[in-house]
Residue frames as qw, qx, qy, qz and C-alpha x, y, z in Angstrom:
[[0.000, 0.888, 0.460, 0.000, 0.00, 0.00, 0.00],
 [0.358, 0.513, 0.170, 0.761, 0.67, 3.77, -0.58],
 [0.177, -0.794, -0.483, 0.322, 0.75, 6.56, 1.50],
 [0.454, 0.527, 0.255, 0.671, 1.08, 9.90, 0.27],
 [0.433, -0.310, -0.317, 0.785, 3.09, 12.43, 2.70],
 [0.176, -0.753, -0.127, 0.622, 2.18, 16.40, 3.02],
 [0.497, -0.484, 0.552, 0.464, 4.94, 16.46, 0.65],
 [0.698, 0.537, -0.210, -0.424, 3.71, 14.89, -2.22],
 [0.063, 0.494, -0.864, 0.068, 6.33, 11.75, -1.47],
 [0.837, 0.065, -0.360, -0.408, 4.97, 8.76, -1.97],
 [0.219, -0.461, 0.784, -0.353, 5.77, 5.64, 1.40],
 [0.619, 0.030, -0.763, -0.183, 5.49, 2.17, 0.80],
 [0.277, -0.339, 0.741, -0.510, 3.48, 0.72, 4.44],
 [0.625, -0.201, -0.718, -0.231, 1.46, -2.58, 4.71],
 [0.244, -0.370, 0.497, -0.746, -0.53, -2.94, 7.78],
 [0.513, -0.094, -0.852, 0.032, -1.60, -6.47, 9.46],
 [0.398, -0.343, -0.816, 0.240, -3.94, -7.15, 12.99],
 [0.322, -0.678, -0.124, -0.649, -5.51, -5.35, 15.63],
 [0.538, -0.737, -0.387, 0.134, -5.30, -3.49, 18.83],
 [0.344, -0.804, 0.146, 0.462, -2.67, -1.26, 20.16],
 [0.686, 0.721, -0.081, 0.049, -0.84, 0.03, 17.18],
 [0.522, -0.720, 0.215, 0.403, 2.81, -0.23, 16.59],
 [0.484, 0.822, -0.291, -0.072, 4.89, 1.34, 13.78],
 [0.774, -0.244, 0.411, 0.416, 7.91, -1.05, 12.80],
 [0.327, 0.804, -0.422, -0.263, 10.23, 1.21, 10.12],
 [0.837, -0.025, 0.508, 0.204, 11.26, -1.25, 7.67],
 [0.396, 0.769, -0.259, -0.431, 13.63, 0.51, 5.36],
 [0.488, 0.411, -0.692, -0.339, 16.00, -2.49, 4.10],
 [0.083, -0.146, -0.983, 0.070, 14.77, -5.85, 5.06],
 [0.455, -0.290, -0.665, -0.516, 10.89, -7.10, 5.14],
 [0.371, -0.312, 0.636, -0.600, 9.18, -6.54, 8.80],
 [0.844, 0.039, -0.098, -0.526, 7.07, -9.49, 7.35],
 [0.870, 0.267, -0.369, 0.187, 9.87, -12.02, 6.08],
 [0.222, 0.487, -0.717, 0.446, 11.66, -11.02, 9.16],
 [0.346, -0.296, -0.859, 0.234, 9.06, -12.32, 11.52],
 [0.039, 0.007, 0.473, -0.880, 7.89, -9.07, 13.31],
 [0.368, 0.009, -0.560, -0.743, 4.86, -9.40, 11.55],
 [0.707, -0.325, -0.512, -0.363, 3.13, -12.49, 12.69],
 [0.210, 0.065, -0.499, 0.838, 5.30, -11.77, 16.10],
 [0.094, 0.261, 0.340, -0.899, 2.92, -8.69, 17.01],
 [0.366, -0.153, -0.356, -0.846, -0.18, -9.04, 15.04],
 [0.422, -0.410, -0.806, -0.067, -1.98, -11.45, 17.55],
 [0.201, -0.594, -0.611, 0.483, -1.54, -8.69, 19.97],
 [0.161, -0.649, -0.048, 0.742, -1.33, -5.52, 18.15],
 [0.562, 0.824, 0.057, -0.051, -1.85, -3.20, 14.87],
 [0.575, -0.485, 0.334, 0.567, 1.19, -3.53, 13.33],
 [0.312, 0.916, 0.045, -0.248, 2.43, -0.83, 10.78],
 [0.637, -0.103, 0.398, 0.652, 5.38, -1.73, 8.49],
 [0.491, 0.844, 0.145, 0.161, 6.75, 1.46, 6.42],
 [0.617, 0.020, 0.213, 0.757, 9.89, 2.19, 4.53],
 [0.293, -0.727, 0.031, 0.620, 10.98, 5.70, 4.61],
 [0.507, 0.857, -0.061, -0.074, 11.70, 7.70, 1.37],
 [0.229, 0.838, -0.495, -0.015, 14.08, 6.21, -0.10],
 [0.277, -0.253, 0.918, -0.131, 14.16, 2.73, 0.89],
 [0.306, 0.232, 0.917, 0.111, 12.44, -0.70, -0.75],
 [0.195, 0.461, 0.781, 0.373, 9.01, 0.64, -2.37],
 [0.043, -0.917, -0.261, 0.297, 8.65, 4.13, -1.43],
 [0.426, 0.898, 0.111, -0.026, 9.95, 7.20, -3.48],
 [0.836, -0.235, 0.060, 0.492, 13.48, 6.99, -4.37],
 [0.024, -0.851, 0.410, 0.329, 15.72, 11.21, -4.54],
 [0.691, 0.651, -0.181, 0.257, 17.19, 11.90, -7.17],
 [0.679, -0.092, -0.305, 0.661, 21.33, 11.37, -6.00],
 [0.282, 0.246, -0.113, 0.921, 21.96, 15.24, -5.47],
 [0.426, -0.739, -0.333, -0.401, 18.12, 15.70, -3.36],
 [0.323, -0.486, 0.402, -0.705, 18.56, 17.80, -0.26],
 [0.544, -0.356, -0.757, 0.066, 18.36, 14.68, 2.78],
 [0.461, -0.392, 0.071, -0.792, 16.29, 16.34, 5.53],
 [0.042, -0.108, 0.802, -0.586, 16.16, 14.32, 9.11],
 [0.389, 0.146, 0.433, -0.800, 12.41, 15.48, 9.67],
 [0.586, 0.194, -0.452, -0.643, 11.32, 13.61, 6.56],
 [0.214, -0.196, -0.956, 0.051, 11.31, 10.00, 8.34],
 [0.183, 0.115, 0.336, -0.917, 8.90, 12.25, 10.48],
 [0.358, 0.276, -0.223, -0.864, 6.91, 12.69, 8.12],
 [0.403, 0.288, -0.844, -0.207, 6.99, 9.55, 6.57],
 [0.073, -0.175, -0.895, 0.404, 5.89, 7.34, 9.80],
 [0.306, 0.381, 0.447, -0.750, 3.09, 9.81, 10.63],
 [0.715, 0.292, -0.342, -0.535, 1.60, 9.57, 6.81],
 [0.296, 0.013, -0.941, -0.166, 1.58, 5.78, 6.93],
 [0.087, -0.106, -0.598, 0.789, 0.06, 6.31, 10.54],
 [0.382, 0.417, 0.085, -0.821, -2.59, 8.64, 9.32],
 [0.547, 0.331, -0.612, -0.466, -3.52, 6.42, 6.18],
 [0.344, -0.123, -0.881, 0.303, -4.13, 3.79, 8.88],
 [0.553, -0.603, -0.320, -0.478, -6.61, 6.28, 10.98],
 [0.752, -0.244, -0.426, 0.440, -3.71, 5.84, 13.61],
 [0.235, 0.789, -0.261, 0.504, -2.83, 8.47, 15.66],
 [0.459, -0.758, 0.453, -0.103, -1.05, 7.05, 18.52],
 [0.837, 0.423, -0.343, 0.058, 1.57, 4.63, 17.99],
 [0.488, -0.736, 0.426, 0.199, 4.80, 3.11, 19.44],
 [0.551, 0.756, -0.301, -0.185, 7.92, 2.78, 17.50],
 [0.741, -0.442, 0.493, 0.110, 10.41, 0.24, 16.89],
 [0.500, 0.697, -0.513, 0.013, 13.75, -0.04, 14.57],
 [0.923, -0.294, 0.211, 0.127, 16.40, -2.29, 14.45],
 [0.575, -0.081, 0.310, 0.753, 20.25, -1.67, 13.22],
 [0.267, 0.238, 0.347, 0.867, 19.76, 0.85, 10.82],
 [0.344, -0.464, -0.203, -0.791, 16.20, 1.97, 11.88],
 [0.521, -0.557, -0.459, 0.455, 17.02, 1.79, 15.70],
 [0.364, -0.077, -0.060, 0.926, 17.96, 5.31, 14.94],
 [0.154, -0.383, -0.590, -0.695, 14.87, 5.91, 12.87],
 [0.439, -0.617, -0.651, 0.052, 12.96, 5.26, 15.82],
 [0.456, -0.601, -0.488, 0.439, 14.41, 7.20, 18.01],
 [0.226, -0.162, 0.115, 0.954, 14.41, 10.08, 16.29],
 [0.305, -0.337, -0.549, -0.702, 10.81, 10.12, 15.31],
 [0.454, -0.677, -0.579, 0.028, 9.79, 9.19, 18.88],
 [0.232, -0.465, -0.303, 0.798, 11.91, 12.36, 20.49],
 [0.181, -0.212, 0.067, 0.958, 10.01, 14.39, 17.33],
 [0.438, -0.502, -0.616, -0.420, 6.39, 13.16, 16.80],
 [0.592, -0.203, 0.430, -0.651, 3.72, 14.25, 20.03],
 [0.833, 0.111, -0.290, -0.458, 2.03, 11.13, 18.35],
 [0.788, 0.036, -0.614, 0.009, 4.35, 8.21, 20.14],
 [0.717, -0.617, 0.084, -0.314, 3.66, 6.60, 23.02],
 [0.682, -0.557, 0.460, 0.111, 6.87, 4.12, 23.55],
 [0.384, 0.719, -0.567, -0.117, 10.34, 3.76, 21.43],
 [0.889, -0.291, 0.337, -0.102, 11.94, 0.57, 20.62],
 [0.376, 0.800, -0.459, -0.086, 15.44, 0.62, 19.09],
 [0.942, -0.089, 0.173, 0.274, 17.55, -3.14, 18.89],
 [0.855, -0.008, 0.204, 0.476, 20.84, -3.87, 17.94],
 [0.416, 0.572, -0.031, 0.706, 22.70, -0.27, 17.68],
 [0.395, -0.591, -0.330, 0.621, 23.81, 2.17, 20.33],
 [0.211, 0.768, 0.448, 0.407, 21.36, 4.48, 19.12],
 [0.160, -0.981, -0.043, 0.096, 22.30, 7.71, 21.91],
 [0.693, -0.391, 0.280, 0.538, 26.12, 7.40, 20.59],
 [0.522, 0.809, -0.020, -0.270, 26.48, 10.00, 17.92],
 [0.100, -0.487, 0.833, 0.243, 30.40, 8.63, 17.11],
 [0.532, 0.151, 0.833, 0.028, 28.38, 4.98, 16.47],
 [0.495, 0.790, 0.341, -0.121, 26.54, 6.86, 13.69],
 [0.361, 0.831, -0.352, -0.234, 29.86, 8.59, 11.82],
 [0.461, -0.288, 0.836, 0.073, 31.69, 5.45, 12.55],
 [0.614, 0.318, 0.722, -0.020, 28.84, 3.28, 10.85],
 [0.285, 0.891, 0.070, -0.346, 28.98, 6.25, 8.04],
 [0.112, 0.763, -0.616, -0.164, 32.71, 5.97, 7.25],
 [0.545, -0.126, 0.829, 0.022, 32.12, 2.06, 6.72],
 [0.566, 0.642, 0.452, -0.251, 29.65, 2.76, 4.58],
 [0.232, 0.861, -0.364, -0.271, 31.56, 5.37, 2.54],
 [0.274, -0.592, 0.733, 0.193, 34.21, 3.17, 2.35],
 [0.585, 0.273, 0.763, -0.031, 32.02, -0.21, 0.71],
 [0.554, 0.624, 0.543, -0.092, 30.39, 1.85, -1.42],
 [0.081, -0.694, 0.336, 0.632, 33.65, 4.21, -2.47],
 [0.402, -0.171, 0.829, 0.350, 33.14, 2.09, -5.59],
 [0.663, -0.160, -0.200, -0.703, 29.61, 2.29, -5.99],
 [0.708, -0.098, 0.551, -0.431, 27.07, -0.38, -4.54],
 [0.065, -0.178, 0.940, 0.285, 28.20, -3.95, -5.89],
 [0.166, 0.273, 0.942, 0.107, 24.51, -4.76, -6.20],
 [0.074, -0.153, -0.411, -0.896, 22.01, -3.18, -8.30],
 [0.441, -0.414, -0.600, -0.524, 19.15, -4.54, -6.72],
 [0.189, 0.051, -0.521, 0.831, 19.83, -3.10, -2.96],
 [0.151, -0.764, -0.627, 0.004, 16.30, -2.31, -1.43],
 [0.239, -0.882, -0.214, 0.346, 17.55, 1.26, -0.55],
 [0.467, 0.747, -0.134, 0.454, 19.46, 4.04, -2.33],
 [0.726, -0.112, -0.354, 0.579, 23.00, 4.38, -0.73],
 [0.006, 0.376, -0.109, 0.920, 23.43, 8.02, -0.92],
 [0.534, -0.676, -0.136, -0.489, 19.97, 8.09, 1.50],
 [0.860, -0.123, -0.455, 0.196, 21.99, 5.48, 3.92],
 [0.653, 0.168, -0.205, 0.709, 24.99, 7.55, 4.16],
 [0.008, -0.446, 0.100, -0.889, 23.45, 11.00, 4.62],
 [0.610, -0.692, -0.134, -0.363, 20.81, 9.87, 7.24],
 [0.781, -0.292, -0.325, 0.447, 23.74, 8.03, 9.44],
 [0.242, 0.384, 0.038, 0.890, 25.51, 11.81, 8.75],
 [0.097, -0.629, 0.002, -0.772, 22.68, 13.65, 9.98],
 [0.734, -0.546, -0.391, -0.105, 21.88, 11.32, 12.76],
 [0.661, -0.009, -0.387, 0.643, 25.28, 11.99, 14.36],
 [0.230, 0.130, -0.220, 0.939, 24.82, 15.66, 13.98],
 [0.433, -0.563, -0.090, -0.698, 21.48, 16.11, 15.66],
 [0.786, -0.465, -0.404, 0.053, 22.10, 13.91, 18.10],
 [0.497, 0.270, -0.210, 0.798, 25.08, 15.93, 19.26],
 [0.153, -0.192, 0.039, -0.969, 22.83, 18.28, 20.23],
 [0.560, -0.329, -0.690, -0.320, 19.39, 16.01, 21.37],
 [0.363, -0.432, 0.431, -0.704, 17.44, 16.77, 24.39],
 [0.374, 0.000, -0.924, -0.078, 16.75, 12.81, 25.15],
 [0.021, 0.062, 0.667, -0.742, 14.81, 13.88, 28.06],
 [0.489, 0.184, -0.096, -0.847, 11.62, 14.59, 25.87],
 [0.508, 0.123, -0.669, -0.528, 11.25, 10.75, 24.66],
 [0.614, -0.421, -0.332, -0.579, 8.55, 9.11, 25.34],
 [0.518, -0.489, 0.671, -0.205, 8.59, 7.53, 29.36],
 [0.926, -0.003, 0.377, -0.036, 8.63, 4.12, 27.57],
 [0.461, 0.835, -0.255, -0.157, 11.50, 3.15, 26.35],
 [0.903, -0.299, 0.267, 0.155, 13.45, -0.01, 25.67],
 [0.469, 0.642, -0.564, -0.222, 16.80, -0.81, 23.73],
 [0.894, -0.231, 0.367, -0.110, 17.53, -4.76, 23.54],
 [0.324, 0.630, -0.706, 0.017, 20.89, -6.28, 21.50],
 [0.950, -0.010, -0.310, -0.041, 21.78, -10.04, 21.30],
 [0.530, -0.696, 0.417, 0.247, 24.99, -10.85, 23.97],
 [0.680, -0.118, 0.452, 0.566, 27.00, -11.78, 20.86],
 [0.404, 0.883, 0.239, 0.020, 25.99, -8.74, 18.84],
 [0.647, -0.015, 0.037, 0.761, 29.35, -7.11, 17.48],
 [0.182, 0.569, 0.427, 0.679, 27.47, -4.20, 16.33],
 [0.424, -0.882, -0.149, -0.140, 25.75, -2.74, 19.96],
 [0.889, -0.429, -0.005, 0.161, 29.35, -3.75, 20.91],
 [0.615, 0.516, 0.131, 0.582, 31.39, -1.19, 18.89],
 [0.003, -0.767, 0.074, -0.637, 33.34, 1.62, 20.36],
 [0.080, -0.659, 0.461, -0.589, 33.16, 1.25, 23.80],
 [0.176, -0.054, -0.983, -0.007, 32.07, -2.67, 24.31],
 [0.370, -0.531, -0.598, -0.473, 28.41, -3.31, 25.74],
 [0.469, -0.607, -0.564, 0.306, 28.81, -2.44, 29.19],
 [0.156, -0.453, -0.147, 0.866, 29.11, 0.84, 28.80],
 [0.086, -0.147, -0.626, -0.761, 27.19, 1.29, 25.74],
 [0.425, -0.482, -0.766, 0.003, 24.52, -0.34, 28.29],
 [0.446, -0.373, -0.250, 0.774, 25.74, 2.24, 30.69],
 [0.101, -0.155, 0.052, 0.981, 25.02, 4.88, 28.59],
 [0.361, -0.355, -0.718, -0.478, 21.45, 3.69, 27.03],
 [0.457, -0.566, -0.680, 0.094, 20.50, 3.34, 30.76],
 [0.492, 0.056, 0.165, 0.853, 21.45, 6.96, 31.23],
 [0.235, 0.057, -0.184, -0.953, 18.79, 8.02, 29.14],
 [0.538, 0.047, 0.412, -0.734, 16.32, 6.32, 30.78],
 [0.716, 0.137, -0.594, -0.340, 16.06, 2.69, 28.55],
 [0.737, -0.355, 0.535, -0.214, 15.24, -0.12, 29.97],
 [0.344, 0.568, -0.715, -0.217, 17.75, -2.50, 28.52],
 [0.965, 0.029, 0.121, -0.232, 17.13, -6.43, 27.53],
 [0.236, 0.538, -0.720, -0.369, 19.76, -8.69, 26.42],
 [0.956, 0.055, 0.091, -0.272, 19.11, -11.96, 24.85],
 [0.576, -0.484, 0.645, 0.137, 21.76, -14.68, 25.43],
 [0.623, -0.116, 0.740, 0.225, 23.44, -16.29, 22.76],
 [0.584, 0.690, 0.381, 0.195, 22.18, -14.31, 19.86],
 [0.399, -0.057, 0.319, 0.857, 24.25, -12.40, 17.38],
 [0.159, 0.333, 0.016, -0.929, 23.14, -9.28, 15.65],
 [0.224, 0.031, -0.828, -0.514, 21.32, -11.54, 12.51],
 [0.343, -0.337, -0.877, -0.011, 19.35, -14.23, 14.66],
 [0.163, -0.265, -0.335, 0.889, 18.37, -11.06, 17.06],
 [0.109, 0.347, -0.218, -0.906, 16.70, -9.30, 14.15],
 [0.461, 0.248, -0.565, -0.637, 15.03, -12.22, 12.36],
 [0.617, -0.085, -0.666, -0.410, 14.71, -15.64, 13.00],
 [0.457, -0.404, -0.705, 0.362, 14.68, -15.63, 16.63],
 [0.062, -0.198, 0.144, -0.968, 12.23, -12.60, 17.13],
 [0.622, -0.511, -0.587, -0.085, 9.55, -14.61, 18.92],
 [0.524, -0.649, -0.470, 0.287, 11.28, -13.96, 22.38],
 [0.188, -0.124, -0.172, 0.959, 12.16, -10.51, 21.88],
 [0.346, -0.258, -0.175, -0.885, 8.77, -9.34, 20.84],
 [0.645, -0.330, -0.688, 0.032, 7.67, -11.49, 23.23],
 [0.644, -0.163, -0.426, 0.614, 9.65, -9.43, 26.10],
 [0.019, -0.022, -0.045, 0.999, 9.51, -6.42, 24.85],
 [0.420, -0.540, -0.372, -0.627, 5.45, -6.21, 24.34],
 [0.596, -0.485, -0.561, 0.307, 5.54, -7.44, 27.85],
 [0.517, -0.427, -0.202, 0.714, 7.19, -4.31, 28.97],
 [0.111, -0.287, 0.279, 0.910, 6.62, -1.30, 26.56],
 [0.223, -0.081, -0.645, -0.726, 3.86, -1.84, 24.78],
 [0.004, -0.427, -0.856, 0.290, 0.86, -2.51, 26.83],
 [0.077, -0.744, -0.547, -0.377, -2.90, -1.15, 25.92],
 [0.338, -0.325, -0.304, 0.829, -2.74, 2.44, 26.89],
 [0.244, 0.408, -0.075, -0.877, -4.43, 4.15, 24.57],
 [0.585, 0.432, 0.681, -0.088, -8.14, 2.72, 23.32],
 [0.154, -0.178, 0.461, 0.855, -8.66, 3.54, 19.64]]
């Protein structure tokens, strides 16, 4: 399905069960084919949409102006085009950031869920940039990428520099971040116990799940994290 921003920007979202709503930003991988899907639809609306510029939503031209406020935008038109207007978010690796930048800048979300990245680290975000850069200093080896790189590169970019500057104090009181105990990826920079350290900081309650890596975390073993986390963050709060 289609939603069609303020903007004029066309956002690829597909939307599955009923009751409490949650928004899952799926910009490269499938919130269906990853599992989150039949996961959270026995208890919950569950909203899958890809951001401008990712899988089936409106792909900038290389040289478009990238603009933070557009995931914004993005979430809240799927949202709306659903008849949703509360919601709780939840990213993973790449759109663990997504989240949490749409729950400290929507009124509209009630509780943030961000996996496998140490989303309040702005260094993790120019770090994960300059990897990027670096892969793709070639161009992207595969033509049939679900997302345009240039969008990749410049949101990790701006994520660094507004977080720099982020009043974390504003996002919503729910808030989890969860990361597998073999994840290399939450584990970058400054290992997980401080990374943990700092997440708990800013007020996350933090999960880890034993024996998963950053992959099995994200996909095929997302039974007991959405299992853990709806337990804790997501409960009926708000009747629709």
């Amino acid at each position: 399905m289609i939603a069609t921003t303020p903007s004029g920007t066309n956002v690829e979202f597909n939307r599955a069960g009923a009751g409490p709503a949650v928004v899952v930003i799926a910009a490269n991988f499938s919130a269906s084919d990853a599992g989150y899907m039949d996961a959270l639809t026995p208890r919950f609306t569950v909203v899958e949409v890809s951001p401008r510029g990712y899988r089936g939503s409106f792909r900038p031209s290389e040289d478009a102006e990238f603009r933070l406020e557009d995931l914004r935008e993005d979430v809240e038109a799927a949202a709306d085009a659903c008849e949703i207007q509360r919601f709780s978010v939840w990213g993973y690796s790449l759109t663990a950031g997504m989240a949490l930048y749409v729950a400290r800048t929507s009124s509209r979300v009630d509780a943030v869920v961000a996996g496998g990245f140490p989303v309040v680290t702005p260094l993790a975000y120019q770090m994960t940039a300059a990897y990027f850069r670096n892969v793709w200093a070639a161009g992207p080896g595969d033509p049939d990428l679900p997302f345009r790189p240039a969008t990749v590169l410049r949101y990790y970019e701006a994520m660094a520099e507004w977080l720099a500057n982020a009043d974390l104090s504003h996002l919503p009181a729910r808030r989890i971040a969860y990361f597998g105990t073999k994840d290399s990826v939450l584990g970058m920079l400054d290992g997980f116990e401080d990374n943990v350290k700092r997440l708990r900081s800013h007020g996350f309650t933090v999960r880890a799940f034993d024996g998963l890596d950053h992959d099995a975390c994200a996909g095929n073993r997302v039974e007991p994290v959405v299992a853990v986390v709806g337990e804790i963050v997501l409960p009926p709060v708000h009747p629709r």
